[in-house]
C-alpha positions as CSV (number, residue, x, y, z in Angstrom):
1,X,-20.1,7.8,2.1
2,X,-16.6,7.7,3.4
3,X,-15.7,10.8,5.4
4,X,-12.5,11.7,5.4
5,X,-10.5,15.1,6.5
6,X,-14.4,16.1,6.8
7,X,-14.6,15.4,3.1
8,X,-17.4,13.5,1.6
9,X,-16.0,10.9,-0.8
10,X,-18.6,8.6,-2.2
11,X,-17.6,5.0,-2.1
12,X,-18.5,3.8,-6.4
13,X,-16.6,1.0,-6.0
14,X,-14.0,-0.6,-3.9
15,X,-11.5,-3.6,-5.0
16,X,-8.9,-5.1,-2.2
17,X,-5.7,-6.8,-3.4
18,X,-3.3,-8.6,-1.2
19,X,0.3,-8.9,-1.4
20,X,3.1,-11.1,0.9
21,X,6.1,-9.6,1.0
22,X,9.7,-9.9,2.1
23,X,10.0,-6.4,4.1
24,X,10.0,-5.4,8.1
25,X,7.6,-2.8,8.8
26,X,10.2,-0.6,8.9
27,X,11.8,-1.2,5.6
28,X,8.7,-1.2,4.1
29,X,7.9,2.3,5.3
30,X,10.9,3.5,4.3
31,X,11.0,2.7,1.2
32,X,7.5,3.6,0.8
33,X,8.1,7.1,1.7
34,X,9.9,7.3,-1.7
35,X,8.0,5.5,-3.5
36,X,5.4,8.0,-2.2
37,X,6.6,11.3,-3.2
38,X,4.1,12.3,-5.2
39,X,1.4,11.7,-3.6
40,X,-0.9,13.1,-0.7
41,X,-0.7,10.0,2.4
42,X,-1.1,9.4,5.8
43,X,0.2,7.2,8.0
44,X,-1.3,6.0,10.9
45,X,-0.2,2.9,13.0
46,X,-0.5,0.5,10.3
47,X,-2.8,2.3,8.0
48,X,-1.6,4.3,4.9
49,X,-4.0,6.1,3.4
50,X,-3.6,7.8,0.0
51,X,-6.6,10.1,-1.4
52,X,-6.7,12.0,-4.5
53,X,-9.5,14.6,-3.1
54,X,-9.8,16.0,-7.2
55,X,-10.8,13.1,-8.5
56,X,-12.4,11.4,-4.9
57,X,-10.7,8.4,-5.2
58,X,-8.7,6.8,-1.5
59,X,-6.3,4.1,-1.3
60,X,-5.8,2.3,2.2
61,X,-2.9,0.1,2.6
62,X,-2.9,-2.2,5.6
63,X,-0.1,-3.6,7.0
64,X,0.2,-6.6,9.3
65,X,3.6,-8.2,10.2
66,X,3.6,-12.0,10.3
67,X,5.6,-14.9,11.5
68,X,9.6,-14.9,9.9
69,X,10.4,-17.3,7.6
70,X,13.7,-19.0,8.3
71,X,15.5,-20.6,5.6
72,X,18.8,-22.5,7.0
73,X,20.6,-19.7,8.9
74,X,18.9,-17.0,6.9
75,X,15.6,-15.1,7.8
76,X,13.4,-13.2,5.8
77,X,10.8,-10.9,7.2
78,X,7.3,-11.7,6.3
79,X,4.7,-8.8,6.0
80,X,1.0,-9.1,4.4
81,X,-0.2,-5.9,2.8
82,X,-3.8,-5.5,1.7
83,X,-4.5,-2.5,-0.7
84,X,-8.1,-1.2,-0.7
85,X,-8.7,1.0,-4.0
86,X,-12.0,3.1,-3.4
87,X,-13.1,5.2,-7.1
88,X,-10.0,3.6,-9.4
89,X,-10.6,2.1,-12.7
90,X,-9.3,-1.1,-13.7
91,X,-6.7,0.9,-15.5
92,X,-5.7,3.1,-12.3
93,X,-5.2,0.1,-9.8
94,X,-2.8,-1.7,-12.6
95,X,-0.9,1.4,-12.8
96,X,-0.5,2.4,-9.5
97,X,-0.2,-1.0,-8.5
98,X,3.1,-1.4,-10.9
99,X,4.7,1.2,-10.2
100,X,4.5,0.5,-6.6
101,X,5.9,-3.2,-8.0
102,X,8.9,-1.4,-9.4
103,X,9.6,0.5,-6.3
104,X,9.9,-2.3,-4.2
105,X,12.0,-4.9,-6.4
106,X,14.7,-6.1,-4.3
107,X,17.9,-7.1,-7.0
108,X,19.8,-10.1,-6.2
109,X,22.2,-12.0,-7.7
């Protein structure tokens, strides 16, 4: 069982994926927030946790900053972000997972 809010939400299965990306904290956040709007989160330190109380499913997204990477005179923030899907189908996680792809595209030229 995985209490959260004082709700019971009974952990069926659980997948983690991990992603490196190119974002600050900060940036990442904020552009999260938008990407976000539709759902019901939390943030908390480094913790963003998602849950879908209707259908008992959670979503905690880790975040944890790591070393710059520095290439010539530019540098490019380097943050790991581990997403833990509790209750989603195969076909949930892909979903959510590209939208949240297509939020966070960077363009370039």
């Amino acid at each position: 069982m995985y209490l959260h809010y004082g709700l019971k939400l009974p952990v069926v299965s659980s997948v983690i994926v991990e992603k490196e990306m190119g974002y600050s904290r900060h940036e990442f956040l904020n552009q999260f927030k938008l990407f976000a709007l539709q759902f019901d989160y939390t943030i908390k330190h480094n913790t963003i946790t998602i849950v879908n109380t209707m259908e008992k499913q959670l979503i905690e997204i880790t975040l944890l900053e790591k070393q710059a990477r520095q290439l010539g005179s530019l540098v490019i923030p380097c943050l790991a972000v581990s997403f833990s899907f509790k209750n989603y189908t195969r076909q949930q996680r892909l979903h959510f997972l590209q939208g949240f792809d297509l939020s966070f595209q960077r363009g370039g030229g």
